[in-house]
Every structure is written in C-alpha cells, then in structure tokens.
Phi, psi and omega in degrees: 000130197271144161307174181246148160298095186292159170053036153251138172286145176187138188277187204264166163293155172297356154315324207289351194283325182289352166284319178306304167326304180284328170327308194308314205286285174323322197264359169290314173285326182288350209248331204214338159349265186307007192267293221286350166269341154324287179273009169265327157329299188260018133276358170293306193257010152253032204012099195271164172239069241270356149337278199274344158232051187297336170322283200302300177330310192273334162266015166279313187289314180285347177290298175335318160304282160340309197264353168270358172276309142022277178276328175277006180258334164283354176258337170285329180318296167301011203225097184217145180230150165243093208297132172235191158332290187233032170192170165263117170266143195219137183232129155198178149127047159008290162239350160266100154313114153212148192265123159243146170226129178231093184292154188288347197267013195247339174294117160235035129183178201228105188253159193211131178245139165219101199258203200301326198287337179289320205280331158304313194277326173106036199247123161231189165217125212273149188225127167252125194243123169279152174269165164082017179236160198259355182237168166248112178287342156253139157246152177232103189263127164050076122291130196294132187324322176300333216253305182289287213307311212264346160317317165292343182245356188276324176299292184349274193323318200271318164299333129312325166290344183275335219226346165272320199287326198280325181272346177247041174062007183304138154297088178295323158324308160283359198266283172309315202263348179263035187228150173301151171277356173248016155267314165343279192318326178282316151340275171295340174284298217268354139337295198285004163220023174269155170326117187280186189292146173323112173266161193256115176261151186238002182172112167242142171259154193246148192295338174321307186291300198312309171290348155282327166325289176290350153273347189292330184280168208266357200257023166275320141347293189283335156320297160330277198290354163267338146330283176314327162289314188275347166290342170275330170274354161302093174251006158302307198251053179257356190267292158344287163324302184289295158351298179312288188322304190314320177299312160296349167264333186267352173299324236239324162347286202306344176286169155303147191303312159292333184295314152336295166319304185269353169296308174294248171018306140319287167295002174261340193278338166323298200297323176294323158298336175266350155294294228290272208348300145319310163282328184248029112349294202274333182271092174181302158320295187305280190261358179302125187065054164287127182232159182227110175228184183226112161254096166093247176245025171221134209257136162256144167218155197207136174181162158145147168290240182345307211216102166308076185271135166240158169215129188255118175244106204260157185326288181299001180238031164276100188252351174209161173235160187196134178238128215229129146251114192260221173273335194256028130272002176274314201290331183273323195085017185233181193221177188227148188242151184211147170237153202230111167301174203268084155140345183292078168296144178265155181160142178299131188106096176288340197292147155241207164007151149276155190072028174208171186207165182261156184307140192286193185213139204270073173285089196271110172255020147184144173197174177264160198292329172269002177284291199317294182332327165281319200293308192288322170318308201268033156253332169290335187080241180235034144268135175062065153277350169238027174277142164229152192254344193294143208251341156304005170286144191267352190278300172295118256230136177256136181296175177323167171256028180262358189278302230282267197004281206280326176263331173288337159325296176315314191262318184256013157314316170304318151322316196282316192291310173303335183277348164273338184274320183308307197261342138303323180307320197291340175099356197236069189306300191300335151016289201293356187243026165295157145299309187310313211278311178338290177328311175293308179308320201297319169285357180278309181320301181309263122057257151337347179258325171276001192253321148329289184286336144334296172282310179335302195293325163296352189253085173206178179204188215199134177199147173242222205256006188222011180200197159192138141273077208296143143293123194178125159152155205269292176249335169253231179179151172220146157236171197238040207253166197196158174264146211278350186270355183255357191292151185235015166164161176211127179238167182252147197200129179212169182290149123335261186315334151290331191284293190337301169272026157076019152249189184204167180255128165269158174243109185221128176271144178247172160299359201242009216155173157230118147308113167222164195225110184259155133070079175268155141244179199303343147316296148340266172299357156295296200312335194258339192282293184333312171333274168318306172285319179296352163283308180296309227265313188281014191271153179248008205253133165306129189276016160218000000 
C-alpha cells in the first residue's frame, strides 16, 4: 500500500465538486425548505401564473442554480487537507474558515461511501468519526481508495498502541517528546503499513433476505400516501388522473357483481405489488450484498448496489443496542439490529449542521435471534451476561398494570376533546350529549383500551449487576439494553397517578438516547437509579 505525502497541503480530486453540490443542496433544503414551500402553497392557491411569467421565473431558477454551483465550485476550491505522523489536518470554508486537527488516536472509527460514480473512478468518501462527539467530524470526499485503506489501518494501529502503551503503564506523551521527529515520522510510516488484524466475518445476507427487507418495510405506506399527496397537488396532470380513474371504474361498473368484486381486488392488490416492488427495490438498492465482520475491536459493515456504504464502529464507544421487530419480521423470524455509538442521536434525517454530519449507527438490517445474540455478547463482553435483546424472553418482568390506565386515558382523550370541539366549532353543542357522539367516545376509549392492554403486555425490563434492558412495542417489539457504566445521567420521574400508587418512570440518559422503565415500582427505582450511578461513579472502565 503506497504512503501518502506527509506534511503536504492538497485538495481532493475534482470529482469532489459534485459532493460538494449535493452537500450545497442539502444544506439550502434543510435550511429554506419550508420558505420554498410556503410560496409554492400560496401560489396554489392564488393560482399564479407561471405562463405569462415563465421568463422571470425561469430565469429566478437558472441563477439560483449558478449560485449553488458556485458555492460548491468554492467549497471544493477552498477544501484542503493535510496527513501528518499522528493526526489529518482538514482546512475549508470561504468565508467561515474552519480548521480541524484530528489526531488518529481520537479517531474511533472510518465510514467510508462509494456511490456508481466513485467506485467507476476507484474514488471513495472518507468520514472520521471521534469519540465523545455528537457529529463526525472530518470528510475527505472522493479521495482515492488506497488513501482510505492506509488511513483505516493507521487509526487500527494508533489504537492499538494506545491500548498496549494504557495496559503496560506507558506515558505516550514521554514516548513522543523523547523520540526524534524524523524517527517519529518513520515510525508511524511503518505502523501504517504492518499488516491489521485477521477479519471475522460474522453475517452476509442473501437476496432472499433482501426480499424479506423489503416486505418487511414500512415505506410502501409512506410511498402510498406521498403518491396521494402528490396527485392532489398535480394540477397539470389531475384530468389525466382523473380520465384514468373514470375509465377503470366505468370498466369495472360494466361487470357482473361477482366479476366486480374480483375486479377490485385485483386492482388493489396491483397496486400493492407495485409499492412492495418499489421497496425491495429499494432494499436491494441499499443493502445488496451486506456483510457484516469484526477486525479486532471493531465491527464493520459494507452494502449497497449503486452507491457502496460502508460503516466502522468501534465496540467501545458502542452505548446501546437495540432489536427492533414488526409483524411481518415475526412471520419471518428475524429481527432488525442496530448498536448506537456515542453521539448516535435518533432524530429525523442524519445530516446535522452544515459540514458536519451525525454519528453513523452500526444497522444489521436483517438477522436471526442467535446471530443479535452473539452480536450482543461479544460488545457487552463478560459483562451483562444475563441481559437478552429477544424481546420474547420469559426472563422480562412487565411493569405495573396501572400503565393499561394511564395509557388508555392518554390515547382516547384526544379523540374525544377533538370530537367535541368539532362540534362546538359546528354551532351544535346538544350534539354532544347524542347517542352517536356517546357512541363514538365509547369506541374510541375501547379502542385505546385494547392498544393499551397490548403495549401493556409488551412492556416489561430485565437487569443483572451490569446492565439493563427496556421492552417496549405495540404489534411489534423492541428492546433496549445498555451497560449501567455507559449511563450520562438517571432521573426518577411520576405522575399524578404514580405518586398515588407508589410508582415511578426510571429515566436513564445515555450518549445515543433515552431509556426509560414506566410504572415501576418506587422503591425499585430508587434502588436502581442509586444502583446505577454508583456503578458509573465506581467503574474503572471508560464509558466510550
């Protein structure tokens, strides 16, 4: 593997402008979205008339274009980085400058993107993720591959050394300053290039598995209805639409009563064959060929047709884990895992900030119940041995049943307040003391009292002397499990109706998250909050 030139400044390939661009873009829509959606609402509805002034429009578009190419032809210009011994120095920015110093023993782990067009140039984009920060803080974009292999092997190396130097009492600091700088330098080359460690592969999916990804997923729902939003705001194409429906409905008239019948049926399950298609398309796109190993203390993962995601996590700075099922991965028997590094905020969207992006999360998007078992074994270790993520273990203990109460209250209130208001807004206040409106509050409470004793039933944790594990979910299920040394805080937290019966919610923040364990009881959760901090203040082990 050839070194890189140290202690030169240099920019990236020119390929890099198109990252930059889609970056520009992205960080203009997160930013101006809702403006630009604002006056396309009221040109709707002042029906503008983008005819008679499609000039002025279209040239309002094309600047606007200019200037985000611009700014991404100025971002790459200005976006230089430098390799030193023991860290990457990263320079960008036009008119907010900003300077990174990223030392490699601070690097804890090297995700890597490759989309059709990088992997035709032999081009990827490197993201370095630090511990104890909530974004990952350096990208190198469309850098040559050979550039990532030895950056990736060099973090390895500088984390071993870290980690040999902390068990055999070494100082790295005195180490460094009584060694010369061009032995340093020499040093760290042939670190960065002995060989890593052997990999483990621990899970490759098969297209079989892609097609359960994809029925298992939920976003042919969300297709469906962004389809529907958008046929109602098409007003170009609604006569069209509407033509279509009208043909296929007076086709459908013309039938026999039983012909009808299979005639609808048909046509809704088309429709349904062409969401689910889309989606596990779309898992295929995503996830084709995903493997999954472990080099060393770090679990890697890599998949994707088109555009090649890779993601490097390393075990210790792994604060939770979670095994998430709905009904058609129960029909399947599998589950889908995800472990949330130090800074794996959950929040819609991954991008944060501009130029900064948030820690990725290490996503096993399908697996069997002893693989996540194993998986939860070698990151807890020989800790939190008798914590299990199978949310079907008999071993988890269900909180109160005053949680049924409390949450069907919580679910048909809304209903009910809303369904009264409707009908004051309506002028028809005596309405509300009807049989119908009567009728209605009864099914929503009913309703809500079974989606209760549901969750209810699903709702339980599980804990030994080194961890815990929350329970939680409706037609599916999730668990939650985590080590009591990773916790960053615990609150105790109740109700009106918990003070009454002597319970309480534990609350425990992590770097990736909130736990929480409802209607315990209070003693209990003292004992656990008390528990809990005294394992973080006495642990001699780091929580990342």
């Amino acid at each position: 593997m050839n070194q890189p030139d140290f202690g030169v400044w240099r920019r990236t390939s020119p390929f890099a402008i198109v990252f930059f661009l889609g970056a520009t873009i992205r960080t203009i829509a997160r930013s101006y979205i809702q403006l630009v959606a604002s006056f396309g609402a009221i040109a709707y509805l002042t029906r503008f008339d983008f005819a008679s002034r499609g000039g002025s429009v279209g040239l309002a578009i094309l600047l606007i274009l200019f200037a985000i190419g611009g700014v991404a032809l100025l971002r790459y210009w200005f976006f230089r980085f430098r390799i030193e011994d023991d860290r990457v120095l990263i320079r960008q920015g036009f008119i907010k400058r900003t300077a990174l110093d990223l030392p490699f023993d601070r690097v804890q782990g090297i995700n890597v993107e490759r989309s059709l067009v990088d992997r035709v140039l032999g081009l990827v984009t490197v993201r370095l993720d630090t511990a104890g920060t909530i974004v990952a803080e350096g990208r190198l974009p469309a850098v040559g591959t050979e550039l990532a292999d030895w950056l990736r092997t060099r973090v390895d190396r500088s984390r071993k050394d870290a980690r040999a130097s902390r068990r055999t009492g070494e100082d790295d600091r005195d180490q460094l300053g009584d060694r010369d700088p061009a032995e340093a330098l020499n040093r760290a080359r042939i670190v960065a290039e002995t060989p890593a460690a052997a990999d483990r592969l621990l899970l490759k999916l098969t297209g079989a598995d892609m097609l359960r990804i994809g029925l298992a997923d939920r976003k042919a729902l969300v297709l469906a209805g962004a389809l529907a939003a958008l046929a109602q705001v098409a007003e170009p194409f609604q006569d069209m639409i509407v033509g279509i429906v009208d043909a296929v409905w007076s086709g459908i008239t013309g039938l026999a009563a039983v012909a009808q019948v299979i005639a609808v049926l048909v046509l809704f399950l088309s429709i349904a064959l062409v969401l689910v298609t889309a989606v596990v398309i779309g898992a295929f796109l995503r996830h084709y060929d995903y493997t999954l190993w472990r080099r060393g203390t770090a679990f890697r993962s890599r998949g994707g047709l088109l555009t090649q995601k890779g993601v490097v996590v390393e075990t210790a700075k792994i604060q939770q884990l979670t095994l998430a099922q709905n009904l058609i991965l129960r029909w399947f028997g599998r589950f889908r895992f995800s472990a949330l590094p130090a800074g794996a905020i959950q929040m819609p969207g991954s991008e944060g900030p501009a130029n900064v992006e948030f820690a990725e999360n290490l996503t096993v998007p399908l697996l069997e119940g002893s693989t996540a078992e194993s998986l939860r074994g070698q990151v807890f270790g020989r800790e939190a041995t008798e914590i299990t993520l199978l949310p079907g273990s008999p071993r988890f203990v269900r909180v109160s049943p005053y949680y049924i109460r409390a949450l069907t209250l919580r679910m048909s209130v809304v209903p009910i307040v809303a369904g009264t208001i409707f009908l004051l807004l309506r002028g028809t206040p005596a309405t509300i003391l009807s049989v119908p409106f009567g009728t209605y509050c009864l099914a929503a409470a009913t309703a809500a009292s079974l989606v209760a004793l549901l969750s209810w039933r699903r709702r339980g944790y599980l804990h030994d002397d080194e961890g815990l594990a929350s329970r939680k979910g409706f037609l599916g299920a999730r668990v939650d499990a985590f080590l009591f040394r990773k916790s960053q805080g615990v609150s105790v937290k109740q109700s009106p109706l918990q003070r009454r019966r002597g319970l309480a919610t534990l609350e425990v923040q992590l770097s990736s998250g909130v736990v929480t364990v409802p209607y315990v009881e209070l003693d209990t959760v003292h004992t656990l909050r008390d528990y809990i901090l005294y394992k973080v203040e006495s642990s001699p082990l780091r929580w990342h």
